[in-house]
Biopython code that builds the backbone (N, CA, C, O; Angstrom):
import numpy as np
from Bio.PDB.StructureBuilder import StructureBuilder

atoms = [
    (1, "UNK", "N", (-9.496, -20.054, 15.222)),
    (1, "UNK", "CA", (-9.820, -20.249, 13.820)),
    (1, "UNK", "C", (-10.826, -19.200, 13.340)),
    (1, "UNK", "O", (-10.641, -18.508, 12.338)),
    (2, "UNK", "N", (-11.717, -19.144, 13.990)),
    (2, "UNK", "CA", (-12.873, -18.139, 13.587)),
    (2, "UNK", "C", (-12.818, -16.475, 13.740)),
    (2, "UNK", "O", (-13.613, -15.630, 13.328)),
    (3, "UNK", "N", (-11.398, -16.312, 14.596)),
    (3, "UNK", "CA", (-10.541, -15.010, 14.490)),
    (3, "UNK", "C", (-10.246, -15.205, 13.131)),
    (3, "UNK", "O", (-10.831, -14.756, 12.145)),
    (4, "UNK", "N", (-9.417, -15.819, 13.195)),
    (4, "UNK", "CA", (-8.495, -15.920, 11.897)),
    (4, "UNK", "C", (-9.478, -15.682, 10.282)),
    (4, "UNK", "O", (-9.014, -15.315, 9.203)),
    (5, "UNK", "N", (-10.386, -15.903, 10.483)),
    (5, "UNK", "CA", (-11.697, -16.188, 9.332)),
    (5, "UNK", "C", (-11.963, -14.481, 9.337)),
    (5, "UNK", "O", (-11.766, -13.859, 8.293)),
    (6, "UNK", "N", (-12.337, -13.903, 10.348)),
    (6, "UNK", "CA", (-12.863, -12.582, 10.686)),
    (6, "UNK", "C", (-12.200, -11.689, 10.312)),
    (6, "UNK", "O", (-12.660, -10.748, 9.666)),
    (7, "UNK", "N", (-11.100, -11.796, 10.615)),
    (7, "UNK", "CA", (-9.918, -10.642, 10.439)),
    (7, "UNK", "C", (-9.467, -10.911, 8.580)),
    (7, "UNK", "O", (-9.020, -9.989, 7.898)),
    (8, "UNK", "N", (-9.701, -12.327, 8.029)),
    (8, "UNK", "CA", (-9.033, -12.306, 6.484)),
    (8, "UNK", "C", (-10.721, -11.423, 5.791)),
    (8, "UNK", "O", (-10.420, -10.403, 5.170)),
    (9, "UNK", "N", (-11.470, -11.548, 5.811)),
    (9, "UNK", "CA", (-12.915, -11.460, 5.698)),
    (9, "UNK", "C", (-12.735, -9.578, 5.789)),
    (9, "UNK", "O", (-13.029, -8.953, 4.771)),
    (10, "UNK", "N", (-12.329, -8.922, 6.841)),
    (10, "UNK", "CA", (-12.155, -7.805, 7.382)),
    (10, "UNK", "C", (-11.075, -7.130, 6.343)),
    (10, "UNK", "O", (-11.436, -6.014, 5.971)),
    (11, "UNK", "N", (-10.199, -7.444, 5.961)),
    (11, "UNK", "CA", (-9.165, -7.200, 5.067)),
    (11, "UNK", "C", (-9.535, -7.159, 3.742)),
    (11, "UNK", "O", (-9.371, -6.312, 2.864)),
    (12, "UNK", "N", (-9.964, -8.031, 3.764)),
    (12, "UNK", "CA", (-10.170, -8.936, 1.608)),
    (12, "UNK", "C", (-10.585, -7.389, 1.164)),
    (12, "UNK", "O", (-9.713, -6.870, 0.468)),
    (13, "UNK", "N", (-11.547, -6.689, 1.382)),
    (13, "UNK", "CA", (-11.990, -5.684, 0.519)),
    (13, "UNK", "C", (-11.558, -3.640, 1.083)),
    (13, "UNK", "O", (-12.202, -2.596, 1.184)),
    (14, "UNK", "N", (-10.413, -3.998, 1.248)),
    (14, "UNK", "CA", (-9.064, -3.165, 1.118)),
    (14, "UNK", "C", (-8.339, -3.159, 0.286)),
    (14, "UNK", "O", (-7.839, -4.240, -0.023)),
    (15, "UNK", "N", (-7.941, -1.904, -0.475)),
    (15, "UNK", "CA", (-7.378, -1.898, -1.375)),
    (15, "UNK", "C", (-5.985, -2.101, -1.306)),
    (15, "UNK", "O", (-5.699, -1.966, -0.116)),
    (16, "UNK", "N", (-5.158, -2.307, -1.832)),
    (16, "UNK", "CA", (-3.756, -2.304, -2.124)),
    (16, "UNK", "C", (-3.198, -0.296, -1.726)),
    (16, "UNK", "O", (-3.676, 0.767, -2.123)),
    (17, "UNK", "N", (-2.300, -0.544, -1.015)),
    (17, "UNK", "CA", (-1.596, 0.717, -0.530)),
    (17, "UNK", "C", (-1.018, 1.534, -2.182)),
    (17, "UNK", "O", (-0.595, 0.820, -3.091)),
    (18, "UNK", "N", (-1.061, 2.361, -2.259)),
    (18, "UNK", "CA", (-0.473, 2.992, -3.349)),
    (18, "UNK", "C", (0.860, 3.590, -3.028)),
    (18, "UNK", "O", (1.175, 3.896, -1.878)),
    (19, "UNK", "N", (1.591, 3.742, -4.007)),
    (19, "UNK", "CA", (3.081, 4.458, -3.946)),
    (19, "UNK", "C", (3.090, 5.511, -2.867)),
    (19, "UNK", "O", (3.826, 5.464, -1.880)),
    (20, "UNK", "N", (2.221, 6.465, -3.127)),
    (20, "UNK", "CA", (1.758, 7.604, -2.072)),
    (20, "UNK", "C", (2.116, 7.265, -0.861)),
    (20, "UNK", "O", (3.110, 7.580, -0.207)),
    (21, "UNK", "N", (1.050, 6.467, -0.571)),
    (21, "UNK", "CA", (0.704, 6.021, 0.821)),
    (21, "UNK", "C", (1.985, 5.178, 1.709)),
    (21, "UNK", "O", (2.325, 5.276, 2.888)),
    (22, "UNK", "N", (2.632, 4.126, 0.321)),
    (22, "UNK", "CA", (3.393, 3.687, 1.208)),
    (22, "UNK", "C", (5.124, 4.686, 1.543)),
    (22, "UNK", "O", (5.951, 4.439, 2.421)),
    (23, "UNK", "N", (5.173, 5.915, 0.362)),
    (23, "UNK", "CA", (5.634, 7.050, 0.636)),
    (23, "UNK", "C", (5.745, 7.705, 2.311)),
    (23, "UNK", "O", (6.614, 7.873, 3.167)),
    (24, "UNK", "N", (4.426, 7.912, 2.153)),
    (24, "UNK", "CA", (4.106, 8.603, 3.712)),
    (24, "UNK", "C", (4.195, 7.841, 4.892)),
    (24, "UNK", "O", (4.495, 8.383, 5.956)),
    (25, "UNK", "N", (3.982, 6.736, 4.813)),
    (25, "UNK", "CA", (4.010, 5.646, 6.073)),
    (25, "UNK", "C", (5.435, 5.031, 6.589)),
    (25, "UNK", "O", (5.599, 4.495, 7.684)),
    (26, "UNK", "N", (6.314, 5.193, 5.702)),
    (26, "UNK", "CA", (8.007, 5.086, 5.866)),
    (26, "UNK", "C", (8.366, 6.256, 6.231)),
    (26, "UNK", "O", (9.238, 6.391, 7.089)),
    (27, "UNK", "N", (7.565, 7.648, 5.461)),
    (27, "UNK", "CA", (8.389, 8.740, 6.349)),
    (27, "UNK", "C", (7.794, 9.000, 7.893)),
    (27, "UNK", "O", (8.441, 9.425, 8.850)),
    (28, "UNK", "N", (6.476, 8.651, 7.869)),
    (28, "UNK", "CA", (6.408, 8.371, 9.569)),
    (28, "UNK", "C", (6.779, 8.008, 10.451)),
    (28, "UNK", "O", (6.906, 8.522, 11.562)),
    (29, "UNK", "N", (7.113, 6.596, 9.877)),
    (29, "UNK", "CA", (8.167, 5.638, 10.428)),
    (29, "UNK", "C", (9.548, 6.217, 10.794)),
    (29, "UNK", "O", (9.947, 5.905, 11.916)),
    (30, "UNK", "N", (10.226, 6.885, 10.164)),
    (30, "UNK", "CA", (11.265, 7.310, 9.943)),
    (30, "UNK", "C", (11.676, 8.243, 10.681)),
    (30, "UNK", "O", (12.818, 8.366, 11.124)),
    (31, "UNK", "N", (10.356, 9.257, 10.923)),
    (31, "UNK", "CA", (10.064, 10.344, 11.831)),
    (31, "UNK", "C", (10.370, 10.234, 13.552)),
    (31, "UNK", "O", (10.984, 10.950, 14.343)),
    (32, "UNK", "N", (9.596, 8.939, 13.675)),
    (32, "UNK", "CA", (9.305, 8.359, 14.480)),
    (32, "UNK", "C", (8.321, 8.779, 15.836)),
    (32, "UNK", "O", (7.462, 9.509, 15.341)),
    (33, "UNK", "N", (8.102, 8.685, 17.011)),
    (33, "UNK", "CA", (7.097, 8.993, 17.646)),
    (33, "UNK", "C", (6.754, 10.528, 17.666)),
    (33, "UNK", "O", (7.509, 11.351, 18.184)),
    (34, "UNK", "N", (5.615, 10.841, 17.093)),
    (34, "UNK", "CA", (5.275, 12.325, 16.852)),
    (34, "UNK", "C", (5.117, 12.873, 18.222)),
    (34, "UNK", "O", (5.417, 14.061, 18.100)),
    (35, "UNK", "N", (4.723, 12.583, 19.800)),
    (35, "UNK", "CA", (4.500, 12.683, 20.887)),
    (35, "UNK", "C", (6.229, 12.605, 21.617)),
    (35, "UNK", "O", (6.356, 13.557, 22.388)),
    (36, "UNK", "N", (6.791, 12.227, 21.589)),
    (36, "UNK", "CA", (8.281, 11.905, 21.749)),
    (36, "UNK", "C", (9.046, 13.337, 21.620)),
    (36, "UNK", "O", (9.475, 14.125, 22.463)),
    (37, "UNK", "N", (9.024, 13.326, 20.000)),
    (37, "UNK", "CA", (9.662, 14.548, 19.597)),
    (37, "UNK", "C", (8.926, 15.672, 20.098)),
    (37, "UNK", "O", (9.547, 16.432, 20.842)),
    (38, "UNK", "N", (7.995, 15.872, 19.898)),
    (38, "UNK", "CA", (7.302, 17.154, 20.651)),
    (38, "UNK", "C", (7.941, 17.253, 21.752)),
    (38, "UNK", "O", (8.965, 17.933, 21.817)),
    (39, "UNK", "N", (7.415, 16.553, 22.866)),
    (39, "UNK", "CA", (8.515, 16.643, 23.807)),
    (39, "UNK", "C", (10.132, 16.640, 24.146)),
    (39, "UNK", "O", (10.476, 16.973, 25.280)),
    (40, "UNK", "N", (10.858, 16.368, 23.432)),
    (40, "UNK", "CA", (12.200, 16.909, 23.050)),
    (40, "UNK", "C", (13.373, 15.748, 22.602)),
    (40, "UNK", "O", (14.531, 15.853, 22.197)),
    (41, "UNK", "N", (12.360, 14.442, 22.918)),
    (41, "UNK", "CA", (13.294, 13.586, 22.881)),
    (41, "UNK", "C", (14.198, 12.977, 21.945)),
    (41, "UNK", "O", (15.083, 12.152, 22.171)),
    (42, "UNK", "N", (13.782, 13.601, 20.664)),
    (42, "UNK", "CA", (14.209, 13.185, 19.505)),
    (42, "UNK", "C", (13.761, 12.326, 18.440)),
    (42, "UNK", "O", (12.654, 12.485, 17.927)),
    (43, "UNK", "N", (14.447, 11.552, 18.131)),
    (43, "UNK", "CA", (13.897, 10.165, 17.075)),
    (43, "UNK", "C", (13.320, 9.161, 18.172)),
    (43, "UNK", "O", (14.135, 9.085, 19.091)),
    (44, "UNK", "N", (12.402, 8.508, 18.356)),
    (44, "UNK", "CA", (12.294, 7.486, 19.074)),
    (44, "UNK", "C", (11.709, 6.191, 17.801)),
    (44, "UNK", "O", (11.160, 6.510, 16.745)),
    (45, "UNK", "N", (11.910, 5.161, 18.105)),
    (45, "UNK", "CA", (11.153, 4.372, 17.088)),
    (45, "UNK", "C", (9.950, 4.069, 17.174)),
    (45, "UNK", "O", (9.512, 4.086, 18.325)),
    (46, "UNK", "N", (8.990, 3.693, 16.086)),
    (46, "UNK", "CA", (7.436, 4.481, 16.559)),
    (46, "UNK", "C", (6.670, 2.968, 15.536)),
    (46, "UNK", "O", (6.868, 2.344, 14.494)),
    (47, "UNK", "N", (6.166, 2.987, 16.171)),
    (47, "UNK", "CA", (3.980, 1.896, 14.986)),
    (47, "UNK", "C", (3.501, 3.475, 14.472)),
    (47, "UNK", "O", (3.443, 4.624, 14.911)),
    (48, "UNK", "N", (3.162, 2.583, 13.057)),
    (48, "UNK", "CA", (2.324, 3.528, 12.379)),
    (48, "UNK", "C", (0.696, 3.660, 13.137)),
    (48, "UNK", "O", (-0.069, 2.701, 13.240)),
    (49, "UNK", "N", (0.538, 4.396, 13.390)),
    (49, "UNK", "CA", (-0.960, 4.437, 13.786)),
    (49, "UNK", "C", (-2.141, 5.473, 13.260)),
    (49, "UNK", "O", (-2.274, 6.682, 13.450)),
    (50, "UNK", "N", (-3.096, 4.342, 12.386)),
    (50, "UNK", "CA", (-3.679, 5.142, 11.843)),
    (50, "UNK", "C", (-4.622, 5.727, 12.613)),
    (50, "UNK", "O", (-5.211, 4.982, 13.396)),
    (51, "UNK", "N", (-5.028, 7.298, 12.584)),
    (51, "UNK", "CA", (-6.018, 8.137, 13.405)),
    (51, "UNK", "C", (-7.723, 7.871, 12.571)),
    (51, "UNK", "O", (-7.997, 7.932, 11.373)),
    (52, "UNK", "N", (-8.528, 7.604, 13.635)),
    (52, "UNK", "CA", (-9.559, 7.126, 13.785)),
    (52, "UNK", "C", (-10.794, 8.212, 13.488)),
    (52, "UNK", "O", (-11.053, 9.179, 14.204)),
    (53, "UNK", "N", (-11.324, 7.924, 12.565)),
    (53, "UNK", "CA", (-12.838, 8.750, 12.755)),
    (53, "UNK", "C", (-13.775, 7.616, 13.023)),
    (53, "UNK", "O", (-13.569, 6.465, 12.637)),
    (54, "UNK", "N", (-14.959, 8.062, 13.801)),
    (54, "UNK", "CA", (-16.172, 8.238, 14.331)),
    (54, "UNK", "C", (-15.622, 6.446, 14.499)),
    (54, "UNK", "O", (-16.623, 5.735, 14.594)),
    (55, "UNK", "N", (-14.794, 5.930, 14.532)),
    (55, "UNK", "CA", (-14.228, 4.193, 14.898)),
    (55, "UNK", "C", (-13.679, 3.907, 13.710)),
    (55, "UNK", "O", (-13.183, 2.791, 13.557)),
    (56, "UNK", "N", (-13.664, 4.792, 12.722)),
    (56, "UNK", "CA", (-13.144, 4.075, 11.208)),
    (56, "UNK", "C", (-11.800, 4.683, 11.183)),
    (56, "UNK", "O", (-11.485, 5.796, 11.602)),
    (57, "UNK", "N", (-10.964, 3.682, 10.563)),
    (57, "UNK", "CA", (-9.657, 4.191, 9.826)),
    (57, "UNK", "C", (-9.938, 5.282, 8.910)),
    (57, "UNK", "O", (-10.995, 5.227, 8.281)),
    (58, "UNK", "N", (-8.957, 6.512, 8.694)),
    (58, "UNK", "CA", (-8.940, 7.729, 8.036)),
    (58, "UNK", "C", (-8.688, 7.245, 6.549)),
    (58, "UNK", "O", (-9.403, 7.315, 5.549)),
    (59, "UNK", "N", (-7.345, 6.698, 6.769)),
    (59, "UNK", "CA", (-6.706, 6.343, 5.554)),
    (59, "UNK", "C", (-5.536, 6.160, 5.849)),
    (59, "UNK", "O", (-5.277, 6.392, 7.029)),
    (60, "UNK", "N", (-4.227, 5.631, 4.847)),
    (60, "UNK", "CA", (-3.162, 5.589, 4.979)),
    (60, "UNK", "C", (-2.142, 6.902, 4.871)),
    (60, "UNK", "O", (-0.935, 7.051, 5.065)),
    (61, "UNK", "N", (-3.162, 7.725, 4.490)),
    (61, "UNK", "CA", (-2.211, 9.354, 4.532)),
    (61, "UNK", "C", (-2.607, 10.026, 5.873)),
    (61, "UNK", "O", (-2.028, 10.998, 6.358)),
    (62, "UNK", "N", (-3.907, 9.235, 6.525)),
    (62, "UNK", "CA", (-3.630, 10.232, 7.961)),
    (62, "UNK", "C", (-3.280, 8.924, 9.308)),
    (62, "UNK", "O", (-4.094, 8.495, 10.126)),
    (63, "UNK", "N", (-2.241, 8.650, 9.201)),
    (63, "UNK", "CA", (-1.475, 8.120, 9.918)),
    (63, "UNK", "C", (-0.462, 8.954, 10.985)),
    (63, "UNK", "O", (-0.347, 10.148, 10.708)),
    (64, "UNK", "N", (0.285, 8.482, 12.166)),
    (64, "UNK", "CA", (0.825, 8.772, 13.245)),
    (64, "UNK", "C", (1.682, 8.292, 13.129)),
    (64, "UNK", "O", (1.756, 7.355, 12.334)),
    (65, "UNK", "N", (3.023, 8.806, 14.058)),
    (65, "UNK", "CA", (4.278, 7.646, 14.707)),
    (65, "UNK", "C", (3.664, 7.636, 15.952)),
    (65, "UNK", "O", (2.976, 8.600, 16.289)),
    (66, "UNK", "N", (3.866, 6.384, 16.906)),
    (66, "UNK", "CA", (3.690, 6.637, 18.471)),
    (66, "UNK", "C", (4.396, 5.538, 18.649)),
    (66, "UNK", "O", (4.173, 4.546, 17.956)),
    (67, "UNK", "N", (5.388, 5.553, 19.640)),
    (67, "UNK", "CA", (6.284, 4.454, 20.451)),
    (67, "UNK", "C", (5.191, 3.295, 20.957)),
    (67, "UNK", "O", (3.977, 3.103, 21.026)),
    (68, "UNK", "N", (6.228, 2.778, 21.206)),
    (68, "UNK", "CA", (5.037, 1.552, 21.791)),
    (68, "UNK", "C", (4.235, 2.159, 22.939)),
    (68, "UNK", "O", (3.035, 1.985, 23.151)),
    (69, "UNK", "N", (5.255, 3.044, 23.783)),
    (69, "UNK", "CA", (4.385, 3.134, 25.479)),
    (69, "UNK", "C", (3.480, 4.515, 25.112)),
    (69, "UNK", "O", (2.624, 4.858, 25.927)),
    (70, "UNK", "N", (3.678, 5.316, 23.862)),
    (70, "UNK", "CA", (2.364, 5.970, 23.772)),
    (70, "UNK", "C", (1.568, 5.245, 22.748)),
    (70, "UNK", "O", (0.502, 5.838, 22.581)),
    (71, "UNK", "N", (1.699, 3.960, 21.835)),
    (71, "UNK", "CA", (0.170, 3.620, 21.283)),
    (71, "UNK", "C", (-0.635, 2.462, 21.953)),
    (71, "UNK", "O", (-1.833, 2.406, 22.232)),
    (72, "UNK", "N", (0.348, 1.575, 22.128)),
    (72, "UNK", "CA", (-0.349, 0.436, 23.107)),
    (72, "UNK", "C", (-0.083, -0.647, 24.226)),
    (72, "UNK", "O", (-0.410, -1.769, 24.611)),
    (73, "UNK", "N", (0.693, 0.391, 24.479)),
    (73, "UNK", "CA", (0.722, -0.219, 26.038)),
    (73, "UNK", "C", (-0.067, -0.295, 27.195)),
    (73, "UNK", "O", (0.304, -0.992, 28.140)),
    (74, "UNK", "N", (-1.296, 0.455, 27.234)),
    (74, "UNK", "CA", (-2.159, 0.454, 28.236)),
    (74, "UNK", "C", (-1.345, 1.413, 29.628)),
    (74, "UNK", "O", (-1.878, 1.647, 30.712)),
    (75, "UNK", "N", (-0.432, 1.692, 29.349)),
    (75, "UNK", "CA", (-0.044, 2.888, 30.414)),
    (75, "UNK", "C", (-0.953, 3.480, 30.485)),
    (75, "UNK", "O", (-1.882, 3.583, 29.684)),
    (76, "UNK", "N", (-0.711, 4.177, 31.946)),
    (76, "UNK", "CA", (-1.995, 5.655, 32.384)),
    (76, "UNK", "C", (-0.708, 6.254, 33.640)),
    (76, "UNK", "O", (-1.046, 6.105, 34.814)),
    (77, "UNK", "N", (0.399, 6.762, 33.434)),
    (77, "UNK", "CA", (1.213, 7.104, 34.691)),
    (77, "UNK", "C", (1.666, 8.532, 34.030)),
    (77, "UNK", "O", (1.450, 8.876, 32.868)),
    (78, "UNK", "N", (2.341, 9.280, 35.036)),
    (78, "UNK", "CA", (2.622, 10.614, 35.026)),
    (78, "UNK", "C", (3.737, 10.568, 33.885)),
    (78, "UNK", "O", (3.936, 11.536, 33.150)),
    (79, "UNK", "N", (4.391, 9.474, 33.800)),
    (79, "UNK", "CA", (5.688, 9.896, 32.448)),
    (79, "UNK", "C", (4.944, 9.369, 31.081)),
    (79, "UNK", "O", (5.135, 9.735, 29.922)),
    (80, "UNK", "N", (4.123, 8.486, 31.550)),
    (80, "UNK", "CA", (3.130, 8.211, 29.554)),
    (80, "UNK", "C", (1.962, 8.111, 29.824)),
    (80, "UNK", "O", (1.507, 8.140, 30.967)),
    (81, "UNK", "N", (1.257, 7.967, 28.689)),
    (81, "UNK", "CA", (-0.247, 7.566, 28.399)),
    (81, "UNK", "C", (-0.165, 7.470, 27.542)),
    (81, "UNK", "O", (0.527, 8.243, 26.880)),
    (82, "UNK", "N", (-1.089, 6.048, 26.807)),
    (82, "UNK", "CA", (-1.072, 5.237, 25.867)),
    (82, "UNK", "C", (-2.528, 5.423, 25.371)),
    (82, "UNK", "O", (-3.601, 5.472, 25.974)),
    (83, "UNK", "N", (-2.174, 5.514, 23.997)),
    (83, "UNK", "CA", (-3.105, 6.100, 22.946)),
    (83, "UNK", "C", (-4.532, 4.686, 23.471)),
    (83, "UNK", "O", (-5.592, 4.839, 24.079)),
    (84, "UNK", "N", (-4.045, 3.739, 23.033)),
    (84, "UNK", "CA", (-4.731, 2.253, 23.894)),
    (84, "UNK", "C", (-4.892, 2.123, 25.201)),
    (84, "UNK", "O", (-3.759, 2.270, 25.659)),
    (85, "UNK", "N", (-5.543, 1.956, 25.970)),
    (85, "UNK", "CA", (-7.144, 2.422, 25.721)),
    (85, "UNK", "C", (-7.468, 3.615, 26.124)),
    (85, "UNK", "O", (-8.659, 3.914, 26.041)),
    (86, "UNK", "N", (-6.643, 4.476, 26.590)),
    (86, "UNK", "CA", (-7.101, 6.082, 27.332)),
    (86, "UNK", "C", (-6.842, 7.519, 26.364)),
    (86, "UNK", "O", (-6.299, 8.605, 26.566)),
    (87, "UNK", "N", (-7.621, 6.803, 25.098)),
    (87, "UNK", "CA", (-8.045, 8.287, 24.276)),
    (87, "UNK", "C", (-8.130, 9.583, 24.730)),
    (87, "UNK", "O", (-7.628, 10.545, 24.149)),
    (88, "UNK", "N", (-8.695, 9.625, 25.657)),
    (88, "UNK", "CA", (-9.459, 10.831, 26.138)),
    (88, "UNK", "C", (-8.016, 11.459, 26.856)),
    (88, "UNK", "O", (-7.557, 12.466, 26.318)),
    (89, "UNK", "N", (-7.433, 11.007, 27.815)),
    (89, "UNK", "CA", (-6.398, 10.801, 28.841)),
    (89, "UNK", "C", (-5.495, 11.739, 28.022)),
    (89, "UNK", "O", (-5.280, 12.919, 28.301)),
    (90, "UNK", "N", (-4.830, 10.836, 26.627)),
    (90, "UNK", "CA", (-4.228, 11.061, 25.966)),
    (90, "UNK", "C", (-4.087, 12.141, 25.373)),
    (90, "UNK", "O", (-3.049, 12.796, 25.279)),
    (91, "UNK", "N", (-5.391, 12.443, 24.834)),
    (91, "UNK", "CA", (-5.794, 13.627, 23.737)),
    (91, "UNK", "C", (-5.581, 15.135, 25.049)),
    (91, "UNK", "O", (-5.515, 16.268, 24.572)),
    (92, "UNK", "N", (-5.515, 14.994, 26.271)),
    (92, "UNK", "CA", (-5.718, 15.924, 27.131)),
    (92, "UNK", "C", (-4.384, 16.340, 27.203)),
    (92, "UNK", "O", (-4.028, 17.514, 27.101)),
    (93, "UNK", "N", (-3.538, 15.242, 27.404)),
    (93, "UNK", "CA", (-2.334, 15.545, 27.530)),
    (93, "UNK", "C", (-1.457, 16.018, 25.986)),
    (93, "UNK", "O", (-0.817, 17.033, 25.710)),
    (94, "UNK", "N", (-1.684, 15.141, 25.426)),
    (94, "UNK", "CA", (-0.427, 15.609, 23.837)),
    (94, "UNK", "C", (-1.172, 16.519, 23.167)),
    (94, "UNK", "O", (-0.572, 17.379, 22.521)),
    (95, "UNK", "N", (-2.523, 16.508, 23.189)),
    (95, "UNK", "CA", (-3.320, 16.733, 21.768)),
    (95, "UNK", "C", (-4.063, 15.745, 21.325)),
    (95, "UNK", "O", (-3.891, 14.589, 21.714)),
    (96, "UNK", "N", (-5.127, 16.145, 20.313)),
    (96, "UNK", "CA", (-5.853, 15.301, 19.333)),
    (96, "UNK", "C", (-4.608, 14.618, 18.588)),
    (96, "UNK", "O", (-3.380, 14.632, 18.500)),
    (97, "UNK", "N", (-5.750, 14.026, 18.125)),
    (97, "UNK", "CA", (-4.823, 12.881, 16.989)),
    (97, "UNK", "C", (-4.857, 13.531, 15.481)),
    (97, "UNK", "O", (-4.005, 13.240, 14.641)),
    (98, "UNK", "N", (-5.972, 14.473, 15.223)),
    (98, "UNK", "CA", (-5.595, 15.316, 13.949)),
    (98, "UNK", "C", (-4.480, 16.683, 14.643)),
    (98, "UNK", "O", (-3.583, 17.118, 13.922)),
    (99, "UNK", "N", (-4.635, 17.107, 15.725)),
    (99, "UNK", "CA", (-3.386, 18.035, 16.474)),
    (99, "UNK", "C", (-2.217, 17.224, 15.851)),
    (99, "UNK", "O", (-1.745, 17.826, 14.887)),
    (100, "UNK", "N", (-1.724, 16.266, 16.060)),
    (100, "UNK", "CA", (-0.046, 15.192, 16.110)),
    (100, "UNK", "C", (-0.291, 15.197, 14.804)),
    (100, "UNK", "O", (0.473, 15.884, 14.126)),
    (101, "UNK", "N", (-1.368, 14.472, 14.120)),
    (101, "UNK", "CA", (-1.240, 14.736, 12.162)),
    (101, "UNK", "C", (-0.745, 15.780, 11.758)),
    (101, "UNK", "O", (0.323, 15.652, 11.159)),
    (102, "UNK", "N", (-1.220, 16.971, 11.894)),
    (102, "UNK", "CA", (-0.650, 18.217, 11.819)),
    (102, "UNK", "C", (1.004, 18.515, 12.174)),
    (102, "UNK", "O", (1.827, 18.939, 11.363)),
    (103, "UNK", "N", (1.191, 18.265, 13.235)),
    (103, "UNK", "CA", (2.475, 18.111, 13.981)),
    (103, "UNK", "C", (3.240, 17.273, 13.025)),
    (103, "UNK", "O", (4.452, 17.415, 12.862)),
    (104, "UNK", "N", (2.404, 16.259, 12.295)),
    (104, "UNK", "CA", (3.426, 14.933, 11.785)),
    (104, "UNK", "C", (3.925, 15.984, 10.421)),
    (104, "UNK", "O", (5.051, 16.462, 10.281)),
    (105, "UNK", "N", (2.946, 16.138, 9.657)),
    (105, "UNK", "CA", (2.880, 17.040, 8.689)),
    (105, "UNK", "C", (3.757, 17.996, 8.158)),
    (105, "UNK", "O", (4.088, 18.353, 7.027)),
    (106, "UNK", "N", (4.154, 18.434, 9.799)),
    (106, "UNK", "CA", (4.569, 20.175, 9.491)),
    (106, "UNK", "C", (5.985, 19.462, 9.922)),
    (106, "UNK", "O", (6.937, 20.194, 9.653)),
    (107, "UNK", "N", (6.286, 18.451, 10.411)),
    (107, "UNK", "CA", (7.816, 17.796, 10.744)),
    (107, "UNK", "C", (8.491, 17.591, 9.582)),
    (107, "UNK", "O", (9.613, 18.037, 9.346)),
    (108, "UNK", "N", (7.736, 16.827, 8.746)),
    (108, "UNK", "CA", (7.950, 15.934, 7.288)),
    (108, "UNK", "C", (8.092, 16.846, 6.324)),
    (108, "UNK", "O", (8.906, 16.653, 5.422)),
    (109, "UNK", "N", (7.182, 18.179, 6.384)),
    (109, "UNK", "CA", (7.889, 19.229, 5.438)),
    (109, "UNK", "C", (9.177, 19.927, 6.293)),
    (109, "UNK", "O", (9.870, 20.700, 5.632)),
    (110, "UNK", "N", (9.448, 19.773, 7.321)),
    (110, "UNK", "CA", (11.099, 20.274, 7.378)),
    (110, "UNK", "C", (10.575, 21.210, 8.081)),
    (110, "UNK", "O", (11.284, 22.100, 8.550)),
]
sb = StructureBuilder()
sb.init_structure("model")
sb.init_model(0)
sb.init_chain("A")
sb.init_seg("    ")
for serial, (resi, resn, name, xyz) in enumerate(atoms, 1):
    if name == "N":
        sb.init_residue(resn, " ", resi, " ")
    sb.init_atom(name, np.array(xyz, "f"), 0.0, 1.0, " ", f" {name:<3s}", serial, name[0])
structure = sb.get_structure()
């Protein structure tokens, strides 16, 4: 219950997504895992994941695709690593998370 209280409390003073935003977050979607394709695999289906400053959400325009087994699966093995919990791991292997924004970026313009 007192999750449930925390997390509506945590929300309430968020704004409403704008046309923009929810623009960009379908073509992410759509894109699908930005880590995937780099590597050659193609479309994979992907969570939006928004990239993090200093622990804060960026915004809804600097968002990610990542499959499940690269955002949160807690993998750490030689074929993945998961954005959850091995940041560091991660960022060594694919790139930063503004690196893949970029990447997402330069996909979505074609």
């Amino acid at each position: 219950m007192l999750l449930a209280i925390t997390q509506e409390l945590k929300y309430r003073h968020q704004r409403a997504m704008t046309k923009a935003e929810k623009k960009w977050m379908q073509a992410v979607a759509e894109l699908g895992c930005i880590v995937c394709l780099e590597a050659g695999f193609g479309y994979v289906p992907c969570c939006v994941h928004h990239i993090l400053e200093s622990g804060r959400r960026k915004g809804h325009l600097h968002t990610i695709g990542l499959c499940p087994g690269h955002h949160a699966s807690g993998l750490n093995t030689e074929e993945v690593v998961s954005r959850h919990p091995w940041l560091k791991e991660f960022e060594t292997r694919y790139g930063t998370e503004k690196e893949l924004w970029k990447k997402t970026c330069d996909a979505l313009r074609g």
